[in-house]
PDB file with one MODEL, atoms N, CA, C and O in Angstrom:
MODEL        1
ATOM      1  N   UNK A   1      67.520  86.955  88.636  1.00  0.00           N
ATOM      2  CA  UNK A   1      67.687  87.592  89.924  1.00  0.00           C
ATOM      3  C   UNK A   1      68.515  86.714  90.856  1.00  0.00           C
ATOM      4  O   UNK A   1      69.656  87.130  91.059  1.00  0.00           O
ATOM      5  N   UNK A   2      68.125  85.455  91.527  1.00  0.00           N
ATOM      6  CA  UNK A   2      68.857  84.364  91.809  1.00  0.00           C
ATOM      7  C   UNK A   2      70.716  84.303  91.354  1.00  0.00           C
ATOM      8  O   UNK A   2      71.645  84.051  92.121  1.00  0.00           O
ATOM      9  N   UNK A   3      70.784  84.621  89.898  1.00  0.00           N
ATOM     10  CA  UNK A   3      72.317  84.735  89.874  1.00  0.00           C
ATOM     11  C   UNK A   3      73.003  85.727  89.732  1.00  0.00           C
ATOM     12  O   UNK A   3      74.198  85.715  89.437  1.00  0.00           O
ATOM     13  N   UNK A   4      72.185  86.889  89.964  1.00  0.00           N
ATOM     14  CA  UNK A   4      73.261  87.993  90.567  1.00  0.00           C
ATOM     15  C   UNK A   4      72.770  88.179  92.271  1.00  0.00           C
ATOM     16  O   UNK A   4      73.400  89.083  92.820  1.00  0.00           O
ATOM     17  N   UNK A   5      72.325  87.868  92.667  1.00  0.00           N
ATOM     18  CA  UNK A   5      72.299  87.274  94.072  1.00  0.00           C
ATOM     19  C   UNK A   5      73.733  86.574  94.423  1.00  0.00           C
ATOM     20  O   UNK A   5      74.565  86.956  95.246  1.00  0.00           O
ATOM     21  N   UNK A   6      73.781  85.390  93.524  1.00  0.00           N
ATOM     22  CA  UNK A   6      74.665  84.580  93.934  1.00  0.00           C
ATOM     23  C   UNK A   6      76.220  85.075  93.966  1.00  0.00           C
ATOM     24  O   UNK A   6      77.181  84.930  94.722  1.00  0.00           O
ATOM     25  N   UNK A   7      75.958  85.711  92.785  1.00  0.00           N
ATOM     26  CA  UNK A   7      77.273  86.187  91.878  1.00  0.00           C
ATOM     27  C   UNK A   7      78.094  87.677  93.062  1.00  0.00           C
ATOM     28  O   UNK A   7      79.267  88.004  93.242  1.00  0.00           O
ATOM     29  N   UNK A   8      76.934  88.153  93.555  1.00  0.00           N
ATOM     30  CA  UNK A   8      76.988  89.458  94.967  1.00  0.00           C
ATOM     31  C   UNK A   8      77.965  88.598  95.864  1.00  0.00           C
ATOM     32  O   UNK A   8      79.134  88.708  96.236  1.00  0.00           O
ATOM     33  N   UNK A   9      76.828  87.593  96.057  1.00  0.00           N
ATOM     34  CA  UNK A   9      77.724  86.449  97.538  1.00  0.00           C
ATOM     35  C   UNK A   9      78.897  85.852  97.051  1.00  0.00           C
ATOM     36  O   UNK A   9      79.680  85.271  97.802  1.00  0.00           O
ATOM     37  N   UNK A  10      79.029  85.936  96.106  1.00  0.00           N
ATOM     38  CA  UNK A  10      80.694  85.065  95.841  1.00  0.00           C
ATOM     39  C   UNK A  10      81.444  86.368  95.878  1.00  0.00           C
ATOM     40  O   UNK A  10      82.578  86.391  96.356  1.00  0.00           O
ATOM     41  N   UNK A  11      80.972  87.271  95.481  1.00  0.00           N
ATOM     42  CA  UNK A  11      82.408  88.267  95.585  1.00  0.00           C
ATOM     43  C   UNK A  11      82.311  88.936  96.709  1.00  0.00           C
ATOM     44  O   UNK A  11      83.270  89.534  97.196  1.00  0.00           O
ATOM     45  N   UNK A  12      81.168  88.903  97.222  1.00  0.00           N
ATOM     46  CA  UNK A  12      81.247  89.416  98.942  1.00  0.00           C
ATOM     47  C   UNK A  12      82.150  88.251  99.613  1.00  0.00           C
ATOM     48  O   UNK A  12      83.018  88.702 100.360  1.00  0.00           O
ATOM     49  N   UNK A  13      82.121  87.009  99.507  1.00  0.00           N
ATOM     50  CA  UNK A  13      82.829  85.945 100.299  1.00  0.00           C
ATOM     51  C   UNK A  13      84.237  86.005  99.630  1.00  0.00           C
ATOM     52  O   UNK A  13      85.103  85.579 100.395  1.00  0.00           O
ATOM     53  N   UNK A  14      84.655  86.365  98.562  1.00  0.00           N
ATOM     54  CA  UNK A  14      86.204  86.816  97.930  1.00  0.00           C
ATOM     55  C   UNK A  14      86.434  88.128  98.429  1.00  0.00           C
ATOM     56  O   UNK A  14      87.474  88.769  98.278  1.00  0.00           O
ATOM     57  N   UNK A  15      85.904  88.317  98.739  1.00  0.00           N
ATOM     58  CA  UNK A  15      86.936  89.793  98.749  1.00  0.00           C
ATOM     59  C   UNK A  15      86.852  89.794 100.332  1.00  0.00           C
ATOM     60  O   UNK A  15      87.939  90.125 100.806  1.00  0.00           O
ATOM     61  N   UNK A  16      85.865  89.515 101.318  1.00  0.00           N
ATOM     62  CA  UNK A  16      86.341  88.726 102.412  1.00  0.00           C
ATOM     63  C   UNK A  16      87.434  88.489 102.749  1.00  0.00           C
ATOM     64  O   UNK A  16      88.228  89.197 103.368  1.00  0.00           O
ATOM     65  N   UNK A  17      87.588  86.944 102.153  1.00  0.00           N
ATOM     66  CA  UNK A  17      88.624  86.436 101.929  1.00  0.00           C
ATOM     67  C   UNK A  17      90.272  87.051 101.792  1.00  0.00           C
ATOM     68  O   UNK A  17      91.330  86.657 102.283  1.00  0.00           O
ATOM     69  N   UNK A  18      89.946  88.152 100.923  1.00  0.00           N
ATOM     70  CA  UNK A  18      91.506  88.374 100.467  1.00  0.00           C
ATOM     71  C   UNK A  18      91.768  89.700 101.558  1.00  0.00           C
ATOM     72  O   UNK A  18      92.879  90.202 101.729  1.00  0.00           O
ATOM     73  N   UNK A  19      90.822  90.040 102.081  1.00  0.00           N
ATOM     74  CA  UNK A  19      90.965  91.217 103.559  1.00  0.00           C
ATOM     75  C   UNK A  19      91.824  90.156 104.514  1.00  0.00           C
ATOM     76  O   UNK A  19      93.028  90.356 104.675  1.00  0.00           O
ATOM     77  N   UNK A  20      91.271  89.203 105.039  1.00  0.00           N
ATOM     78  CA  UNK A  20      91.450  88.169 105.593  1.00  0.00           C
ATOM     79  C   UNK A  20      93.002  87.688 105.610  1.00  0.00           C
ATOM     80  O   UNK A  20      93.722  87.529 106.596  1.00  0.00           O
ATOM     81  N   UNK A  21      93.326  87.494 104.176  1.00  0.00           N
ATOM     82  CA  UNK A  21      94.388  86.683 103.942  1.00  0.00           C
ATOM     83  C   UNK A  21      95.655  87.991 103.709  1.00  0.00           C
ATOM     84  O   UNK A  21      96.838  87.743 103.475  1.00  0.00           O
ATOM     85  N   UNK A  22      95.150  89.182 103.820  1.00  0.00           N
ATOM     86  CA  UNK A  22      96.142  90.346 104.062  1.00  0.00           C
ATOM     87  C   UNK A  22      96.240  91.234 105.048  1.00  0.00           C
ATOM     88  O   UNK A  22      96.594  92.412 105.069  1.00  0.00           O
ATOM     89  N   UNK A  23      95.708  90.153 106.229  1.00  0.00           N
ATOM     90  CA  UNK A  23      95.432  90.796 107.658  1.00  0.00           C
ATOM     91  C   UNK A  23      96.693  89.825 108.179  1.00  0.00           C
ATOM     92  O   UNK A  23      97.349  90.430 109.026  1.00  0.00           O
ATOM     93  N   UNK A  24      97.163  88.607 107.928  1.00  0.00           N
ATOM     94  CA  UNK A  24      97.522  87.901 108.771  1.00  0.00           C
ATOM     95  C   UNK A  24      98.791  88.309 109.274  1.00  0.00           C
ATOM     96  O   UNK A  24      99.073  88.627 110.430  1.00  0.00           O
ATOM     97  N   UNK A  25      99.781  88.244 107.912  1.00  0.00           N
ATOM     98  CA  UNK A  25     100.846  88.977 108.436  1.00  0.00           C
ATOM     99  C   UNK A  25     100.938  90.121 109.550  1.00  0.00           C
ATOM    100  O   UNK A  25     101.952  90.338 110.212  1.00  0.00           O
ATOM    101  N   UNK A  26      99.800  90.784 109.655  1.00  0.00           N
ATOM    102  CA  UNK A  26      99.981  91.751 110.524  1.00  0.00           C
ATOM    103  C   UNK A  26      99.327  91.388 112.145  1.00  0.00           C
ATOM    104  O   UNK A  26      99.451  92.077 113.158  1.00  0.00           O
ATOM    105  N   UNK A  27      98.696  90.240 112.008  1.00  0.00           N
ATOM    106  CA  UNK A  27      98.013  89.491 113.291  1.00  0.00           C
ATOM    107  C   UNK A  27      99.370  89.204 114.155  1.00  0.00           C
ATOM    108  O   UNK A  27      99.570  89.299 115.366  1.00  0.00           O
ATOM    109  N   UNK A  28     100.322  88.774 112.965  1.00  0.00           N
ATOM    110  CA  UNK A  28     101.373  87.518 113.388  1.00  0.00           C
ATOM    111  C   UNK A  28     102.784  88.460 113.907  1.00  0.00           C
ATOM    112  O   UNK A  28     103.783  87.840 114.270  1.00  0.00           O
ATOM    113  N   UNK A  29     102.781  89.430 113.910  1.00  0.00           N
ATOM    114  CA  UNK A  29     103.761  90.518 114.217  1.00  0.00           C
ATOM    115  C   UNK A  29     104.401  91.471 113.026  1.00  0.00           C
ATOM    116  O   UNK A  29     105.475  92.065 113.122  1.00  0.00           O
ATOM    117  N   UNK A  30     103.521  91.492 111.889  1.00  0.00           N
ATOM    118  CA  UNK A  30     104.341  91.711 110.762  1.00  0.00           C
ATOM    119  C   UNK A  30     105.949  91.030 110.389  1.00  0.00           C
ATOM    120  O   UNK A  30     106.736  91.660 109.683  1.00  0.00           O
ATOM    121  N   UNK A  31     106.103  90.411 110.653  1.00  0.00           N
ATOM    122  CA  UNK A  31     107.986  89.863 110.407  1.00  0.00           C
ATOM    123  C   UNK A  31     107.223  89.135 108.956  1.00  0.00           C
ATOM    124  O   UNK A  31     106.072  88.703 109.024  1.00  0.00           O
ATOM    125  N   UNK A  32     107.919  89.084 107.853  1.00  0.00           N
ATOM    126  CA  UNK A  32     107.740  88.081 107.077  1.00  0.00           C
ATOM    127  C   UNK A  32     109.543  87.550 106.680  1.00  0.00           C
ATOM    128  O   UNK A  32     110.419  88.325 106.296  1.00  0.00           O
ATOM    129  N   UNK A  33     109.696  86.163 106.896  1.00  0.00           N
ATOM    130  CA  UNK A  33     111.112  86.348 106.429  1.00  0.00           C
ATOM    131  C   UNK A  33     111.170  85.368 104.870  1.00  0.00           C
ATOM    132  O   UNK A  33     110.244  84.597 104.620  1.00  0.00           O
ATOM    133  N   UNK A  34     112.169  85.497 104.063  1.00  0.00           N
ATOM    134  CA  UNK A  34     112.448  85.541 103.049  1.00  0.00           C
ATOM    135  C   UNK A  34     113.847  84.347 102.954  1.00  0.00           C
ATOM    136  O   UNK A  34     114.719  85.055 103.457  1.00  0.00           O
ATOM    137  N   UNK A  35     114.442  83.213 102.672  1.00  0.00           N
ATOM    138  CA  UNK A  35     114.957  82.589 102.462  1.00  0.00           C
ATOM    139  C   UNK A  35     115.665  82.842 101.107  1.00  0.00           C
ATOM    140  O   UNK A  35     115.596  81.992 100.219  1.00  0.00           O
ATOM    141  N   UNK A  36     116.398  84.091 100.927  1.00  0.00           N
ATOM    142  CA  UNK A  36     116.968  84.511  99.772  1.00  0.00           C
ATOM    143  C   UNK A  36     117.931  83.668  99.073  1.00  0.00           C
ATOM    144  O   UNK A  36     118.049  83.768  97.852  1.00  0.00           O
ATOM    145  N   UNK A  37     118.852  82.582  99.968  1.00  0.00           N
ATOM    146  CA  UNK A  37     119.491  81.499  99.303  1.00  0.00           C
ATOM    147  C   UNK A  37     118.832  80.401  98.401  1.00  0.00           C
ATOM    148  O   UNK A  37     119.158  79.976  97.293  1.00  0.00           O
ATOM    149  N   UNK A  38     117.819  80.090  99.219  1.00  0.00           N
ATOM    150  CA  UNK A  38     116.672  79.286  98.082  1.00  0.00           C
ATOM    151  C   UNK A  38     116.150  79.742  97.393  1.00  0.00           C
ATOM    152  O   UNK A  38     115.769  79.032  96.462  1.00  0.00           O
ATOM    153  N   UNK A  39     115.784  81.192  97.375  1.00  0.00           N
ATOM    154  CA  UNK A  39     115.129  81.723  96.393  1.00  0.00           C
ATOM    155  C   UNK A  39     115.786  81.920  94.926  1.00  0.00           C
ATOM    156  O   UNK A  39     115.330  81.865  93.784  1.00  0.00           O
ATOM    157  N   UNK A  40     116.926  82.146  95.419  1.00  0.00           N
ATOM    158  CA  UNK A  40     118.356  82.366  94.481  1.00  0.00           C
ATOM    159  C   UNK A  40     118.182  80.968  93.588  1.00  0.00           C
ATOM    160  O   UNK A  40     117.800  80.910  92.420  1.00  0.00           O
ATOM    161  N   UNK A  41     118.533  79.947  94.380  1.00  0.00           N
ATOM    162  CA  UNK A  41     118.621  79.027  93.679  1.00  0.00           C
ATOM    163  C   UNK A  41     117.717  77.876  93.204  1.00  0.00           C
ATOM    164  O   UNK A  41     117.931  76.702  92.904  1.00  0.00           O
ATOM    165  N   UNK A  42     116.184  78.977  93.270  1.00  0.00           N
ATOM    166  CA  UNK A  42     115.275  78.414  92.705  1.00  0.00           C
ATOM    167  C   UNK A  42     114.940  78.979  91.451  1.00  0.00           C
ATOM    168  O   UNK A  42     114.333  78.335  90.595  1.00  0.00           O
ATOM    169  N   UNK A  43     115.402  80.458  91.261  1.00  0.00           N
ATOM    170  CA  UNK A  43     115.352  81.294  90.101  1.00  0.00           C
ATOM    171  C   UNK A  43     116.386  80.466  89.070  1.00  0.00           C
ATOM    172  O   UNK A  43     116.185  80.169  87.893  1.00  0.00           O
ATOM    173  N   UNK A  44     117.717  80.159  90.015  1.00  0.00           N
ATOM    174  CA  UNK A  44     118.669  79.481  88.352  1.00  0.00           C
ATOM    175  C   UNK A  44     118.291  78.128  87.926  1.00  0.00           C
ATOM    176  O   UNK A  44     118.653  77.785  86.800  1.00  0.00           O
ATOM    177  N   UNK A  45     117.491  77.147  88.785  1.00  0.00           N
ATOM    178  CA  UNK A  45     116.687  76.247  88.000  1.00  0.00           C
ATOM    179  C   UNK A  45     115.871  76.866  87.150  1.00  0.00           C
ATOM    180  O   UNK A  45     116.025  76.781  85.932  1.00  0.00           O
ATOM    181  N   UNK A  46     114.933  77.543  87.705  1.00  0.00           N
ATOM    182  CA  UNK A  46     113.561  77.533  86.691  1.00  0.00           C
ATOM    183  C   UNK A  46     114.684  78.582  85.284  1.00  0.00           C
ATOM    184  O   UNK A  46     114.552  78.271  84.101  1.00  0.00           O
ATOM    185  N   UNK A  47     115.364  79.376  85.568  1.00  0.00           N
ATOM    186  CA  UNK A  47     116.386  79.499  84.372  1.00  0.00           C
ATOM    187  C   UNK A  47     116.587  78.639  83.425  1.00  0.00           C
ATOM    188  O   UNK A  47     116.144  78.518  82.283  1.00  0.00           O
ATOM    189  N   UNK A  48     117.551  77.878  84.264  1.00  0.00           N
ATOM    190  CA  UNK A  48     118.104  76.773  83.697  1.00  0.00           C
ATOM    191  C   UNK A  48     116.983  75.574  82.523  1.00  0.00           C
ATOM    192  O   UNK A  48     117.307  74.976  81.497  1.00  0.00           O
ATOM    193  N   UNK A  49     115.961  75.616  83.089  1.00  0.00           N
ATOM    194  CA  UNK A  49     114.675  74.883  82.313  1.00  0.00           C
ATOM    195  C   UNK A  49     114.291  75.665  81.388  1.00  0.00           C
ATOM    196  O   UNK A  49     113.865  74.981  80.458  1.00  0.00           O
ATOM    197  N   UNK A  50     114.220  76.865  81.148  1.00  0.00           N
ATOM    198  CA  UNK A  50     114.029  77.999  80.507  1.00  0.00           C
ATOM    199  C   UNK A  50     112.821  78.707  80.605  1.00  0.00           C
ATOM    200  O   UNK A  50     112.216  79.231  79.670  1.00  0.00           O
ATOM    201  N   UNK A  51     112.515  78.694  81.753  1.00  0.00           N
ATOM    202  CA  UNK A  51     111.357  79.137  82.353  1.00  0.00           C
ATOM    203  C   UNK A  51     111.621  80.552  82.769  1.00  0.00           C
ATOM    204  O   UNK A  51     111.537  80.740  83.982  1.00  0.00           O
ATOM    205  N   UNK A  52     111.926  81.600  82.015  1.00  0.00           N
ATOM    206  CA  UNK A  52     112.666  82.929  82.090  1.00  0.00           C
ATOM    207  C   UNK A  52     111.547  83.412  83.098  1.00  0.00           C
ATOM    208  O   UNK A  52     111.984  83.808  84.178  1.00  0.00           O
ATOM    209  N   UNK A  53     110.245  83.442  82.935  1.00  0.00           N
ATOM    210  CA  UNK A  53     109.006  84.381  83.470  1.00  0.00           C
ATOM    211  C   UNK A  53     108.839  84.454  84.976  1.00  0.00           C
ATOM    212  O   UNK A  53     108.683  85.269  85.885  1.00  0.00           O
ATOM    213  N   UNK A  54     108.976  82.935  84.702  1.00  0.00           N
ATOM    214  CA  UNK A  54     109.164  82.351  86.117  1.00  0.00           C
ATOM    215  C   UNK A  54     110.300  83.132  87.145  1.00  0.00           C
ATOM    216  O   UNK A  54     110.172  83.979  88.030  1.00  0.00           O
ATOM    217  N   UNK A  55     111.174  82.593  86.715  1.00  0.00           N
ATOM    218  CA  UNK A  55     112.516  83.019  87.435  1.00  0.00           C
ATOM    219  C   UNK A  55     112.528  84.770  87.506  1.00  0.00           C
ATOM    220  O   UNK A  55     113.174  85.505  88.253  1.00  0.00           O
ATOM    221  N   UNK A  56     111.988  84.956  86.906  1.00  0.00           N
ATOM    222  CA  UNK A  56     112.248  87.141  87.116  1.00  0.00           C
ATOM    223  C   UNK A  56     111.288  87.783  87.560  1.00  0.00           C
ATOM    224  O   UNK A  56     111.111  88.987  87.380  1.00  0.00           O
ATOM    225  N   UNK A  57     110.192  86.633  88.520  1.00  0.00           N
ATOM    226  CA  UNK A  57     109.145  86.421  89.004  1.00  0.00           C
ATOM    227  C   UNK A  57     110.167  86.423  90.322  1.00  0.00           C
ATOM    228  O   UNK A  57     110.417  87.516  90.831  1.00  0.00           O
ATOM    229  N   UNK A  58     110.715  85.313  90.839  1.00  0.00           N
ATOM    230  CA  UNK A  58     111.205  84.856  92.264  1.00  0.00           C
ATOM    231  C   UNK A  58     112.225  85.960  92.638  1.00  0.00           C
ATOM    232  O   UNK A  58     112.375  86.540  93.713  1.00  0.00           O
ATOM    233  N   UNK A  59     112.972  86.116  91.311  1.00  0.00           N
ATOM    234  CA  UNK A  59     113.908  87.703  91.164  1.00  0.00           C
ATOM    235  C   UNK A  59     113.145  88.774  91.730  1.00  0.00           C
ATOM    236  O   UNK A  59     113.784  89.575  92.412  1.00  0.00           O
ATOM    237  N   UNK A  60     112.333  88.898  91.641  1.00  0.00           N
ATOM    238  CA  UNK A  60     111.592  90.086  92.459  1.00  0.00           C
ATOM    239  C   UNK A  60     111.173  90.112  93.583  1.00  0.00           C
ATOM    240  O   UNK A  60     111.315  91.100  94.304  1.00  0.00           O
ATOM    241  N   UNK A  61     110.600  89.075  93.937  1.00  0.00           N
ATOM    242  CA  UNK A  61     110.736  89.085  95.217  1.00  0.00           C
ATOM    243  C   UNK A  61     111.421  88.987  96.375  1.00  0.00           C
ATOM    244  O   UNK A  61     111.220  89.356  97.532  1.00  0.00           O
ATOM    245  N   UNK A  62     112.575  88.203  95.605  1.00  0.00           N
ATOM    246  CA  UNK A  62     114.246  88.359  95.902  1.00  0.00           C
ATOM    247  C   UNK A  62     114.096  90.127  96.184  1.00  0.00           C
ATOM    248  O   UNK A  62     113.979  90.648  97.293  1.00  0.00           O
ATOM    249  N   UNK A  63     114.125  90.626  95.258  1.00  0.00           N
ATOM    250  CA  UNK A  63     114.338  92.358  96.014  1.00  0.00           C
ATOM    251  C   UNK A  63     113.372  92.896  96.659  1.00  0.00           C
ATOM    252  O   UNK A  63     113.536  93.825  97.449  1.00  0.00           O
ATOM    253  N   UNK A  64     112.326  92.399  96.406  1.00  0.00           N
ATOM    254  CA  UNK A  64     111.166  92.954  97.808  1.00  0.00           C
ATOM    255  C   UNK A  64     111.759  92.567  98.963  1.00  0.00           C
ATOM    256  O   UNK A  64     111.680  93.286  99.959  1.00  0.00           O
ATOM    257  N   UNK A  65     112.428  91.383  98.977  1.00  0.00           N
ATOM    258  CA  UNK A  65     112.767  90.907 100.537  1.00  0.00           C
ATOM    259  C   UNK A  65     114.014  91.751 100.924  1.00  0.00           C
ATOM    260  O   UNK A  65     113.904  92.192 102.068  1.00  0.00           O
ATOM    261  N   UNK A  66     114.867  92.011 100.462  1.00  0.00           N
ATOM    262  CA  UNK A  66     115.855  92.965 100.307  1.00  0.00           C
ATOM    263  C   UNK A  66     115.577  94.093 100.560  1.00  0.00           C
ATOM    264  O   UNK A  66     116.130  94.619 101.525  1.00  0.00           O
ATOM    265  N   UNK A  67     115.059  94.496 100.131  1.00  0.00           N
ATOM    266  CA  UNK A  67     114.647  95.855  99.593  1.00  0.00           C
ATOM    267  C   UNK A  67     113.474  96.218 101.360  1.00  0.00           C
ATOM    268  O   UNK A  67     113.364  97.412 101.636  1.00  0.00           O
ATOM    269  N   UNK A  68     113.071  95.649 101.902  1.00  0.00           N
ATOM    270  CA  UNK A  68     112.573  95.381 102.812  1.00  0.00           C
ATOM    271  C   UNK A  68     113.523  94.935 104.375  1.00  0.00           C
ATOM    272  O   UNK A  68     113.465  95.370 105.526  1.00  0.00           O
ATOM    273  N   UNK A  69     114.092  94.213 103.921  1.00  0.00           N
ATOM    274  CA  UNK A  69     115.261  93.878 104.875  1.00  0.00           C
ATOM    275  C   UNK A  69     116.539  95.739 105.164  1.00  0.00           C
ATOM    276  O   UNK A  69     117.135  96.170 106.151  1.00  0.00           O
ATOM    277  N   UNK A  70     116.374  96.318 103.533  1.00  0.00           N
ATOM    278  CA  UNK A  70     117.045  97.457 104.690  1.00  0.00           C
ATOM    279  C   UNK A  70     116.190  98.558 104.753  1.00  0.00           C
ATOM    280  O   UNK A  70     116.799  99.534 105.191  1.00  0.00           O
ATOM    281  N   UNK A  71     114.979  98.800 104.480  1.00  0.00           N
ATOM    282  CA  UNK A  71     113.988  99.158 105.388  1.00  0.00           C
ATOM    283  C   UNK A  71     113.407 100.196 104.153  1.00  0.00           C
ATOM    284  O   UNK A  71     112.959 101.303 104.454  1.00  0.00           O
ATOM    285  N   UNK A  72     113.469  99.655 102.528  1.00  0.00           N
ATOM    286  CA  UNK A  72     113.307 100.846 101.651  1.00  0.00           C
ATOM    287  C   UNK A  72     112.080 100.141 101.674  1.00  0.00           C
ATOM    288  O   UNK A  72     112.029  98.912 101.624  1.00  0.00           O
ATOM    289  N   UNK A  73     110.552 101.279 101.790  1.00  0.00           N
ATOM    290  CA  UNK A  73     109.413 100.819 101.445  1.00  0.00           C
ATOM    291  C   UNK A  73     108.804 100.419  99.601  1.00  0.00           C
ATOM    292  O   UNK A  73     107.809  99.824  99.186  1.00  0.00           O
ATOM    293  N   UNK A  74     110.163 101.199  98.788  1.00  0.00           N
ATOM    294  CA  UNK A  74     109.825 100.900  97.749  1.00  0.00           C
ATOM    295  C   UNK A  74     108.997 102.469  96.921  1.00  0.00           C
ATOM    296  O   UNK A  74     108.569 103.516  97.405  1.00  0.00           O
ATOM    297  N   UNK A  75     109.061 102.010  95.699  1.00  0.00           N
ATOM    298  CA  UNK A  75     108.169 103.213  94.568  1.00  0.00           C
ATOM    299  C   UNK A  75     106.642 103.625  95.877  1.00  0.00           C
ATOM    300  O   UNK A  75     106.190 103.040  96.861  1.00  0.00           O
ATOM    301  N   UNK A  76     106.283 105.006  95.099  1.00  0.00           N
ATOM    302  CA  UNK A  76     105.217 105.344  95.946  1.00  0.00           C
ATOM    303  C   UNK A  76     103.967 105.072  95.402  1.00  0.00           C
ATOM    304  O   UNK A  76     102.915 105.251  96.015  1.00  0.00           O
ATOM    305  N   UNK A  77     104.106 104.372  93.544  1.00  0.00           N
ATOM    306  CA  UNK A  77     103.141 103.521  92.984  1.00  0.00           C
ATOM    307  C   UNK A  77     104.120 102.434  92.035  1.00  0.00           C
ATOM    308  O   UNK A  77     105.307 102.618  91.764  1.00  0.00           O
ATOM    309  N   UNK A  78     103.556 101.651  91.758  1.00  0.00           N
ATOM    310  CA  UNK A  78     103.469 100.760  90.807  1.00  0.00           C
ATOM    311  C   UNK A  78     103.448 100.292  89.505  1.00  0.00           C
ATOM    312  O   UNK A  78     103.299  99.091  89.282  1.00  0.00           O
TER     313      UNK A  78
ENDMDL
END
């Protein structure tokens, strides 16, 4: 009983948490900005190392920021 007690309170205090940590942006004015030159040229290192997963990882968010910057909200799922 004791550890699903506990096991309740940890995911009551996570999921807390991640309300929390997807409120802020919107506390803060919603602006998030995106440094697409570094991002760029953080994707052709981790390339370059051959860290493909990686890099088409930062690639994407490269176009979220884009893709955001001219005001497309994107697919209507996922």
């Amino acid at each position: 009983m004791i550890r699903r007690a506990s096991n309740l309170t940890l995911a009551l205090a996570l999921s807390g948490a991640a309300l929390l940590a997807g409120s802020v942006p919107a506390a803060a004015g919603g602006t998030v900005t995106c440094d697409v030159a570094a991002m760029s040229a953080r994707a052709a290192q981790l390339r370059a190392q051959g860290r493909d997963s990686e890099a088409q990882a930062v690639e994407r968010r490269i176009r979220a920021c884009e893709d955001a910057d001219n005001g497309n909200s994107g697919p209507l799922w996922k």
